[in-house]
DRENKEVO-589960 format. One record per residue (C-alpha): x, y, z. Coordinates in steps of 0.5 Angstrom, whole numbers, plus 500, padded with zeros to 3 digits. Layout:
residues N
<<X, Y, Z>>,
...
END
This chain:
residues 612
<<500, 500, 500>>,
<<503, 507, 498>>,
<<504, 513, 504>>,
<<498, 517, 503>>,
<<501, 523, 509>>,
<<504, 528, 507>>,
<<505, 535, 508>>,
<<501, 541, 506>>,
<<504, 546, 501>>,
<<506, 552, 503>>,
<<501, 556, 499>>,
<<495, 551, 502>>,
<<498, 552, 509>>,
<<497, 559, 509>>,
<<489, 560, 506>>,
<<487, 555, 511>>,
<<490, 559, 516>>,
<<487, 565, 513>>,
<<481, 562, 515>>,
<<482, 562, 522>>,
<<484, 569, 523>>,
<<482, 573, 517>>,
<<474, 571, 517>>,
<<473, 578, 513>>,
<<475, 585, 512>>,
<<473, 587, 518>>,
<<478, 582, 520>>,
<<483, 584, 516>>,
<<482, 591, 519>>,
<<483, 589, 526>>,
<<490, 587, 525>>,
<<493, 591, 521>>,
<<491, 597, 525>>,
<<494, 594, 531>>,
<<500, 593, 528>>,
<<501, 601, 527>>,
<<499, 601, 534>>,
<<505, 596, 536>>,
<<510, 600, 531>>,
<<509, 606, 536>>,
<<504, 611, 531>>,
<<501, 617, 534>>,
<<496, 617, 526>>,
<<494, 612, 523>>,
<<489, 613, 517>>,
<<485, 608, 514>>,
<<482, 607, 508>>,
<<476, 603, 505>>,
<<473, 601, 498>>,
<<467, 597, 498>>,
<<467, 596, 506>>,
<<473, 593, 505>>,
<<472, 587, 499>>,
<<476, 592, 493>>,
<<480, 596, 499>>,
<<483, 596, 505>>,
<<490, 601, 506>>,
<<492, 603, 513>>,
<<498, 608, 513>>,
<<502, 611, 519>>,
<<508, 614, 521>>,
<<510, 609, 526>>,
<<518, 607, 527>>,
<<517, 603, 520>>,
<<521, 596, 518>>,
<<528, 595, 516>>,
<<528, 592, 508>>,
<<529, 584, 511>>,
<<523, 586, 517>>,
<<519, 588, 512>>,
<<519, 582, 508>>,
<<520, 576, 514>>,
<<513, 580, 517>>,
<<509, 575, 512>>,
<<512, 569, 514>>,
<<508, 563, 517>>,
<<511, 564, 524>>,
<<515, 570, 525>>,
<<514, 575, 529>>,
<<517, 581, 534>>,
<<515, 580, 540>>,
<<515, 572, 542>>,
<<523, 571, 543>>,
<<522, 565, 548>>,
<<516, 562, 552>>,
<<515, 566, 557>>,
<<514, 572, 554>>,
<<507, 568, 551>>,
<<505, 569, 557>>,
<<507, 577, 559>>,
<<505, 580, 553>>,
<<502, 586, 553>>,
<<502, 588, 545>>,
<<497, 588, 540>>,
<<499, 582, 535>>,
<<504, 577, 537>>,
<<502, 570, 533>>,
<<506, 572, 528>>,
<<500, 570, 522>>,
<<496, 575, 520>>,
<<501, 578, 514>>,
<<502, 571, 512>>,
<<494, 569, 512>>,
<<492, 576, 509>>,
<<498, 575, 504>>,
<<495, 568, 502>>,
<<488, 570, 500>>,
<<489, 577, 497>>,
<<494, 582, 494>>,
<<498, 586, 498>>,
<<502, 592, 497>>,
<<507, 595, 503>>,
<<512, 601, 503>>,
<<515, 602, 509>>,
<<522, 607, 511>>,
<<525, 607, 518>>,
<<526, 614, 522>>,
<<533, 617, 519>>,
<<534, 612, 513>>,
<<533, 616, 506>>,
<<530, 610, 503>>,
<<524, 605, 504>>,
<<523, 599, 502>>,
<<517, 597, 497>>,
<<514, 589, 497>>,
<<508, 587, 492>>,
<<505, 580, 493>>,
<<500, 576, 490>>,
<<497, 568, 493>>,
<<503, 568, 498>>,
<<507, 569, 492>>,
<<513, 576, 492>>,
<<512, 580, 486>>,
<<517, 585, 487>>,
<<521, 588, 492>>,
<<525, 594, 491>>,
<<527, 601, 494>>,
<<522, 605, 495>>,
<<522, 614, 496>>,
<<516, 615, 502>>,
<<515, 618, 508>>,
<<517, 614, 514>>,
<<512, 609, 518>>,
<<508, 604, 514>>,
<<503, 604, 509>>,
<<499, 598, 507>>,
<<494, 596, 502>>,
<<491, 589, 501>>,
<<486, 588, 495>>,
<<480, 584, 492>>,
<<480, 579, 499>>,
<<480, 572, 497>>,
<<480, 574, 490>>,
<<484, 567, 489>>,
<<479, 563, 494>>,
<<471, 564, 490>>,
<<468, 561, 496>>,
<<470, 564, 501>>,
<<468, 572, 497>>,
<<462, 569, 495>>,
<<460, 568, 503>>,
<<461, 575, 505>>,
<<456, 580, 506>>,
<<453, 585, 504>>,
<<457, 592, 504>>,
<<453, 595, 510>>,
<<454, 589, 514>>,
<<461, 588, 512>>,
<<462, 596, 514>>,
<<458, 595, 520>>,
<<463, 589, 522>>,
<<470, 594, 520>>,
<<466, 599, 525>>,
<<465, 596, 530>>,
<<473, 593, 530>>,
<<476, 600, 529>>,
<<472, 603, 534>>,
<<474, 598, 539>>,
<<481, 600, 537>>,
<<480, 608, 537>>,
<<476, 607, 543>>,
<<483, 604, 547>>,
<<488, 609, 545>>,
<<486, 616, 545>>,
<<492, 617, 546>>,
<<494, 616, 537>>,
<<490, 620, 532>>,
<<485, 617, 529>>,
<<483, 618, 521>>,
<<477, 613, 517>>,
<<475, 614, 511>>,
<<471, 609, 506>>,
<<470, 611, 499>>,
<<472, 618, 499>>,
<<468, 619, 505>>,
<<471, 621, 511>>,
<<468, 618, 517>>,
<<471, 618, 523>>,
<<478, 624, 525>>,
<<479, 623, 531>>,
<<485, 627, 534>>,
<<489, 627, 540>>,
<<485, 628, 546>>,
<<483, 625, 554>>,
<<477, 617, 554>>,
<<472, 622, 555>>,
<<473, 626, 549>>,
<<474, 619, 544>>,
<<468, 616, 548>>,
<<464, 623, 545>>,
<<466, 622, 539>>,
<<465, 615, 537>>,
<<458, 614, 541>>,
<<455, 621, 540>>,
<<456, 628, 545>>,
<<449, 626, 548>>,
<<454, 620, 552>>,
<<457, 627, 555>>,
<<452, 628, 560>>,
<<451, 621, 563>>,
<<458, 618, 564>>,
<<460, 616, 570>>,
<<468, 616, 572>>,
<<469, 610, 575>>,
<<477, 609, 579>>,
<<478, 603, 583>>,
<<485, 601, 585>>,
<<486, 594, 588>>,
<<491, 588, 589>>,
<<489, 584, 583>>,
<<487, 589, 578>>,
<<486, 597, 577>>,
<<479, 599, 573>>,
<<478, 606, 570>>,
<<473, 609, 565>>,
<<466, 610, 565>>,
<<460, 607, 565>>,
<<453, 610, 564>>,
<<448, 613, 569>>,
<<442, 608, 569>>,
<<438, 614, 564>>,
<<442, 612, 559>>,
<<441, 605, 558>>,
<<439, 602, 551>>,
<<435, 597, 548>>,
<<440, 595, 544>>,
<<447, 593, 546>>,
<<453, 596, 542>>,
<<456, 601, 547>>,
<<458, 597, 552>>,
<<467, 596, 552>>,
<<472, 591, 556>>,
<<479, 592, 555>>,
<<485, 588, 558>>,
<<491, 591, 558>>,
<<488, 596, 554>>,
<<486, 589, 548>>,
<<479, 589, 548>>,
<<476, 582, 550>>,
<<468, 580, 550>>,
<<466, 577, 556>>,
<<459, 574, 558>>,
<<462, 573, 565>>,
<<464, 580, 566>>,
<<458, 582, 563>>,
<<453, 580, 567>>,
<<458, 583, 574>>,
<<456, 590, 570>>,
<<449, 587, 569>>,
<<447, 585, 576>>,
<<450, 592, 579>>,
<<444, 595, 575>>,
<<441, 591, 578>>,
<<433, 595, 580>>,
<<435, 601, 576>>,
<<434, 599, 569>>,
<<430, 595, 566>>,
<<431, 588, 565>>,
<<432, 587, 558>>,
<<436, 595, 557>>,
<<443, 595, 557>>,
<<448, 600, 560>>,
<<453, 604, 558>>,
<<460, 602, 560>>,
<<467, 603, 559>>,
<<472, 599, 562>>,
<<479, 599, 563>>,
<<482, 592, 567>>,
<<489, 593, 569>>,
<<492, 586, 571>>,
<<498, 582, 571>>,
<<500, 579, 564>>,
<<501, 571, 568>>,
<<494, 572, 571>>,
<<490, 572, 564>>,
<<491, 568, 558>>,
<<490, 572, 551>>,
<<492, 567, 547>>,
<<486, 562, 547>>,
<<482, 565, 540>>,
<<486, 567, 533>>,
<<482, 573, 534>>,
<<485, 575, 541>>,
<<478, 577, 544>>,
<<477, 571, 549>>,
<<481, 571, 555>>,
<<481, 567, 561>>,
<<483, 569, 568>>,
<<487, 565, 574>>,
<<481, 568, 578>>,
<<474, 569, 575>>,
<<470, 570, 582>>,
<<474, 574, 584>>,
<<475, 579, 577>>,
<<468, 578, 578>>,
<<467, 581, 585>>,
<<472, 587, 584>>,
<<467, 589, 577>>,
<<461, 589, 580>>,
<<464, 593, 587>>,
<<467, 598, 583>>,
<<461, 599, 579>>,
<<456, 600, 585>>,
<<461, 605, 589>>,
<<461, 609, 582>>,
<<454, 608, 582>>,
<<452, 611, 590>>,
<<459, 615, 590>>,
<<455, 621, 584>>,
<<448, 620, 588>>,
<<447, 616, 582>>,
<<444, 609, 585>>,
<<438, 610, 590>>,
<<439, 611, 597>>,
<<434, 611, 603>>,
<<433, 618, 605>>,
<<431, 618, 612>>,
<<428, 625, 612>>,
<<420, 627, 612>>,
<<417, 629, 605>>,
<<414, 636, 607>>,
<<407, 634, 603>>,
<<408, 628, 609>>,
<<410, 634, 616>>,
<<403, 638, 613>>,
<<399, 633, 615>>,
<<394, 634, 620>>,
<<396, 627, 625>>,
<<403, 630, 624>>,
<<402, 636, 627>>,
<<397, 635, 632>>,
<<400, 635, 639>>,
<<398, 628, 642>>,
<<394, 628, 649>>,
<<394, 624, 655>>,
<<387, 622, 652>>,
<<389, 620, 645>>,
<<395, 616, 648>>,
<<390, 612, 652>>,
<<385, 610, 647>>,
<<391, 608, 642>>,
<<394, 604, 648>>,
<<388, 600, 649>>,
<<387, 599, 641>>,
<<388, 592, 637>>,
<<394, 597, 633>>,
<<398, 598, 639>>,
<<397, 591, 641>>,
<<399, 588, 637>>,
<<406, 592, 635>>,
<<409, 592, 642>>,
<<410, 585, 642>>,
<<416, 583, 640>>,
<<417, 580, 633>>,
<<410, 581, 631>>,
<<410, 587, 627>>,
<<409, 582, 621>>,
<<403, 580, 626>>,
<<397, 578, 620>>,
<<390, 578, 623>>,
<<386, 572, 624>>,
<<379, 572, 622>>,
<<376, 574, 629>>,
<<381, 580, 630>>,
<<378, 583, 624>>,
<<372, 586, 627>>,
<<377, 589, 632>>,
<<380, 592, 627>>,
<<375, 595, 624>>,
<<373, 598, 630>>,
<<380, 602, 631>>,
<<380, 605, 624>>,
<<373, 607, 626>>,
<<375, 610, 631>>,
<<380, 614, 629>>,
<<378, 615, 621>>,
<<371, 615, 623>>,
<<370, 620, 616>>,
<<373, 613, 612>>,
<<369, 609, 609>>,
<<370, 602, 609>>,
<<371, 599, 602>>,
<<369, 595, 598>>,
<<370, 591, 591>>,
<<370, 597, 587>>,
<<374, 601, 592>>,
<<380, 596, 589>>,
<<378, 595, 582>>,
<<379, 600, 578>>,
<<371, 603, 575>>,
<<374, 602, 568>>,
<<375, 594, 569>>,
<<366, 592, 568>>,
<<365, 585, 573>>,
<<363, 582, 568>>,
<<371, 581, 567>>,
<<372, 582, 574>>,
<<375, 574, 577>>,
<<369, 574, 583>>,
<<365, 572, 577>>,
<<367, 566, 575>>,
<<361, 563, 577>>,
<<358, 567, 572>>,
<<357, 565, 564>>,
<<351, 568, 562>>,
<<351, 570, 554>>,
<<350, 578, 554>>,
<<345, 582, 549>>,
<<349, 580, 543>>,
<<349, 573, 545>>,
<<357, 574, 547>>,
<<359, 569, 553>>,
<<362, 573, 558>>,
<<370, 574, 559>>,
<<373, 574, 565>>,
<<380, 578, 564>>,
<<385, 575, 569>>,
<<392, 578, 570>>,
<<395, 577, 562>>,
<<389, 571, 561>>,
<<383, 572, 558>>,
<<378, 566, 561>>,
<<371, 564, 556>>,
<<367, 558, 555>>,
<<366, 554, 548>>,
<<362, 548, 547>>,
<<368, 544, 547>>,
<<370, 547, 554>>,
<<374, 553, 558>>,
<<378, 557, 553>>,
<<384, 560, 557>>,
<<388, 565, 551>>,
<<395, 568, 553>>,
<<392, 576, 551>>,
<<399, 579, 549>>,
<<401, 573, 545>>,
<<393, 574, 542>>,
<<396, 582, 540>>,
<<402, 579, 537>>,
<<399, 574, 533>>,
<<394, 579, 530>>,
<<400, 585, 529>>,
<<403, 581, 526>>,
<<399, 579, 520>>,
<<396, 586, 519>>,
<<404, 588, 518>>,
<<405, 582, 514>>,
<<399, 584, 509>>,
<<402, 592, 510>>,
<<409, 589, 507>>,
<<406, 585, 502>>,
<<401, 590, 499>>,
<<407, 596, 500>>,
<<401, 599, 503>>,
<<404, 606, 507>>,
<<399, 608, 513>>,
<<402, 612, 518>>,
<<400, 617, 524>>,
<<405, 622, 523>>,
<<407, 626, 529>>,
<<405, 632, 533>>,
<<412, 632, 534>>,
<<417, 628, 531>>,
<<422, 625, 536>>,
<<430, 625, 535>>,
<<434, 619, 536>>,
<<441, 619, 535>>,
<<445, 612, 535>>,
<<452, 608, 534>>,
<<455, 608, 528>>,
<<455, 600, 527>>,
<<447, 600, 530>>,
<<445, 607, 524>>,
<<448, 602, 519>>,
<<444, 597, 521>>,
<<437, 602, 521>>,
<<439, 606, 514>>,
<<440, 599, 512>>,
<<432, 596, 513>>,
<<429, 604, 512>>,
<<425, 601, 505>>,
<<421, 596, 510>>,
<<420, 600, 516>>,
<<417, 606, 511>>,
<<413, 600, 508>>,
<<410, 598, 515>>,
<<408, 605, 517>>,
<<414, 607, 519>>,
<<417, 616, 517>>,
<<424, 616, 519>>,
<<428, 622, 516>>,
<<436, 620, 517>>,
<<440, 626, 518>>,
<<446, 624, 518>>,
<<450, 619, 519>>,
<<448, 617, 526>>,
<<442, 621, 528>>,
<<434, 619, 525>>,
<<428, 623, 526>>,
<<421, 620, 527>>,
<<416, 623, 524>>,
<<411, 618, 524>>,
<<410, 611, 526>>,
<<404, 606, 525>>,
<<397, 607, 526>>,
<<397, 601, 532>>,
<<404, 603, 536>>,
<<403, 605, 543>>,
<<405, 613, 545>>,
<<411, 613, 548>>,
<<414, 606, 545>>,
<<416, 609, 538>>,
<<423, 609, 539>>,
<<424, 603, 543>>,
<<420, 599, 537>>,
<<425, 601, 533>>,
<<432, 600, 538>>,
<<429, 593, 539>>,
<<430, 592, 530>>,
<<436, 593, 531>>,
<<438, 589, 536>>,
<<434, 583, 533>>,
<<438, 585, 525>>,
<<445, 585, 529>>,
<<444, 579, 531>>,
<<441, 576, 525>>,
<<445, 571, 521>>,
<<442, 571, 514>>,
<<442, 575, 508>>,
<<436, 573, 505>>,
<<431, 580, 505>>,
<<426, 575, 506>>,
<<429, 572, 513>>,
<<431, 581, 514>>,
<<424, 582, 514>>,
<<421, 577, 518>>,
<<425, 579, 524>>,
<<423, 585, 523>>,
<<416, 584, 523>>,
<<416, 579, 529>>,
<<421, 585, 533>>,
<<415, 589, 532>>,
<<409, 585, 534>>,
<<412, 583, 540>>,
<<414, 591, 542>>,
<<407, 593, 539>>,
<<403, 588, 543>>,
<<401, 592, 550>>,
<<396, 588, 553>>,
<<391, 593, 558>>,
<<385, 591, 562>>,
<<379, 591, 557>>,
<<372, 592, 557>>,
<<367, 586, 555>>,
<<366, 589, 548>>,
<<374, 590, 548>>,
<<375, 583, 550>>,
<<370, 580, 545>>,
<<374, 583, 540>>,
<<381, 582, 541>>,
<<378, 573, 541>>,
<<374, 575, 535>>,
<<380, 579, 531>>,
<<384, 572, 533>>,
<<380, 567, 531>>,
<<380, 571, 524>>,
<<387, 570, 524>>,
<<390, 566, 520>>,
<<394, 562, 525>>,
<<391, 564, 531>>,
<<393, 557, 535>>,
<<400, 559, 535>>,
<<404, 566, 536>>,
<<409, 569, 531>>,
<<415, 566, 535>>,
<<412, 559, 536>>,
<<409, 560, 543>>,
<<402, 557, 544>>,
<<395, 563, 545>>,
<<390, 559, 547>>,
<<389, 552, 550>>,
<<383, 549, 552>>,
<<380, 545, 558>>,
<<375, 539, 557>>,
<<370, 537, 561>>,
<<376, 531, 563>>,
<<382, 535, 564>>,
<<378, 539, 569>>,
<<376, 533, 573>>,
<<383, 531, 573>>,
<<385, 537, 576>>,
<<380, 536, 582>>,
END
């Protein structure tokens, strides 16, 4: 039998390692700006044709490379930073795996100029496929200047994966805003097609946070400085009013490398914990300092998952310091002991209490009662009701003493109320009564006890109204008194600008302003006030995490998005609750929500004899 092991050629070496730390052009972006970085620039400039796909330069004026660095920079395996095993685990640059240059060489066509500070002459490279064209002596200025064109030009399965320009932009922002967000100490220039993005200059975290999330960030960043035996943290985090319902704002660095960490999170998360709402996420930015030899970076191609020698207590540390952030600016809510001036004018507040008074209450079922120990959560039985009526009598004899409509809400008919259930008797109509318990809607059929989820019934029924709105391209809108601003992370507006067609179609009158701000000048006929930013926050952040490209996938998360958000369920009146079943059971799929889950679940005869 022949040998049938052999080793890879170079060339498919290269493109298969390609696959593993450029993934697309946002990929290539994030290395080539950390090796400016690491070559000590104080301006780097990038530059984009077609979000990357056509062009991606990056020029610097960083310290440059000698003719024979430049060329062993796109070896498999060369690097400056790792001469034996114990630096791999004291590293504090950016790039250290010695591919990147090899990987985007494989899979594209490369150009470099380099000259280093004092020499007369640069060096210029060409490569194609791993394959060096040219190399000669080159006049330009000192630094790097990089282009890489037409990626995976040589590998069509690879381009024909990529997505489309505003996704793969999306994707190149969010990578140089967490590279520009970590050094506001390096200026900054982003220009795609001509068009200047981003020109950052030279300035302090707040002035770059400004620049990158939007001057409306300024009035409600916190500082947060915290320095302890295992770690220092520094940045800012949100106060709780600027918490979204889209994630995107939210920044980890380690050593200033910036890292994705759901556990780290979630200490930031539960230090919020009662002062936002749960699906709204803060603001932060966080800077962590730790020993090298305490965090290991190496554990993904892409260098953003780390992992820790000590998770709990990097846990602990973040969320105390969050917290001491949050009550040290009066942010949290703390417990103030003095009395409301509304709550001093009250009458029992200011009338002197006499002998006669004190007396009376000495001898009542209240005073009784809290002057046992341990018995102030003392619930009364039964029998010492009556002795309870009669002190609140006594002392309130102007109050009267309440009833069932005293605590239900005029607006909510018995007919709906839950002391009913008792109570099936067809209306006028010839409508059986529907009893409205928390979110349910209870009612009888032939077939038994009818219990309906109502939100999900609203979703059910909003979204096949949007989907007939869609696919007639028929434009209903309720245009607003006043428009309302919103303003948003240039990676999430990509994503808005980009589903602007769809959303005009179902209602919505959005005016794009600039790059980052929108307007909102008139929104669908069913959304209710006060949710119409928030309906669209919620698209979003479903789209940023959606995977296909197909415009019909795109289009059903966003009408699943807006069912969902557009669905308030409310206490109804009977008509009210007659329509909302009706209006459902005329759905096309009225069993089932637009996510799957069950509307309505009917009880025979048999299942309720089970329960009893």
């Amino acid at each position: 039998m022949p040998d049938i092991i052999q080793l890879l050629p170079d060339h498919l070496a290269n493109q298969i390692a390609a696959g593993e730390v450029i993934q697309r052009p946002a990929s290539a972006v994030k290395e080539l700006l950390e090796n400016a970085i690491d070559a000590g620039a104080t301006q780097v400039h990038l530059v984009l044709k077609d979000a990357g796909k056509e062009l991606i330069q990056v020029v610097d004026n960083g310290k440059g490379m000698s003719a024979i660095d430049a060329r062993m920079s796109f070896e498999r395996h060369a690097t400056s930073k790792i001469k034996k095993i114990d630096d791999l685990f004291s590293i504090r640059t950016k790039g250290f795996r010695g591919e990147a240059l090899a990987s985007v060489a494989a899979v594209a066509q490369i150009s470099l100029k380099t000259r280093q500070q004092g020499e007369a002459l640069g060096t210029q490279i060409e490569i194609a496929s791993s394959e060096v064209e040219k190399q000669e002596p080159v006049a330009c200025p000192e630094g790097t200047s990089i282009s890489i064109k037409n990626l995976f030009y040589n590998v069509p399965a690879r381009r024909h994966f990529l997505k489309s320009n505003a996704t793969e932009l999306r994707h190149i922002l969010d990578e140089f805003t967490r590279i520009a967000m970590a050094h506001p100490d390096i200026a900054f220039k982003f220009t795609h097609n001509n068009v200047e993005q981003f020109n950052l200059g030279i300035g302090n975290l707040r002035q770059r946070v400004m620049a990158l999330i939007g001057n409306q960030v300024d009035k409600h960043l916190v500082p947060v400085e915290e320095q302890t035996d295992l770690l220092n943290i520094t940045g800012f985090i949100g106060k709780p009013e600027a918490a979204a319902r889209t994630r995107g704002s939210q920044y980890f660095f380690i050593n200033n490398r910036f890292i994705k960490n759901a556990y780290l999170n979630h200490a930031v998360q539960q230090a919020y914990d009662g002062l936002i709402a749960k699906e709204s996420f803060p603001l932060y930015v966080l800077f962590l300092e730790i020993d090298p030899r305490k965090v290991d970076v190496n554990v993904h191609p892409t260098k953003q998952e780390v992992k820790f020698d000590d998770d709990k207590m990097m846990y602990a540390y973040l969320q105390a310091a969050v917290k001491y952030a949050l009550n040290k600016f009066n942010v949290a809510p703390s417990i103030d002991f003095t009395l409301d001036p509304e709550i001093q004018n009250l009458t029992a507040v200011q009338l002197p209490g006499s002998n006669t008074r004190q007396e009376s209450a000495k001898s009542g079922y209240l005073f009784d009662t809290f002057s046992r120990p341990g018995q102030a959560h003392f619930i009364a039985k039964q029998e010492d009701r009556k002795a309870w009526k009669e002190q609140q009598q006594a002392f309130f004899p102007e109050m009267p003493s309440m009833g069932i409509r005293d605590i239900v809400p005029d607006d909510v008919p018995m007919s709906v109320q839950p002391s009913l259930l008792s109570n099936d008797i067809p209306d006028d109509a010839g409508h059986k009564s529907i009893i409205q318990w928390n979110e349910y809607l209870i009612t009888t059929m032939k077939s038994g006890v009818v219990i309906l989820h109502q939100k999900r019934a609203l979703e059910r029924i909003i979204y096949e109204k949007l989907e007939t709105s869609l696919a007639q391209k028929r434009h209903v809108s309720q245009q607003l008194l006043f428009p309302i601003p919103l303003q948003f992370a240039p990676s999430d507006a990509l994503v808005l600008a980009e589903v602007l067609p769809e959303l005009y179609a179902l209602g919505y009158d959005i005016q794009q302003e600039d790059d980052a701000g929108f307007t909102i000048q008139g929104v669908p006929a069913d959304i209710a006030a006060g949710h119409e930013a928030q309906v669209l926050e919620a698209i979003v952040e479903q789209l940023k995490h959606e995977q296909g490209t197909i415009q019909h996938s795109r289009q059903l998360a966003i009408l699943k998005t807006m069912a969902k958000r557009m669905a308030v369920p409310k206490a109804m009146q009977q008509e009210q609750a007659q329509a909302l079943v009706d209006e459902l059971f005329a759905c096309g799929q009225p069993q089932y929500a637009p996510d799957g889950a069950l509307i309505f679940k009917i009880l025979d005869k048999n299942s309720i004899e089970s329960l009893l």
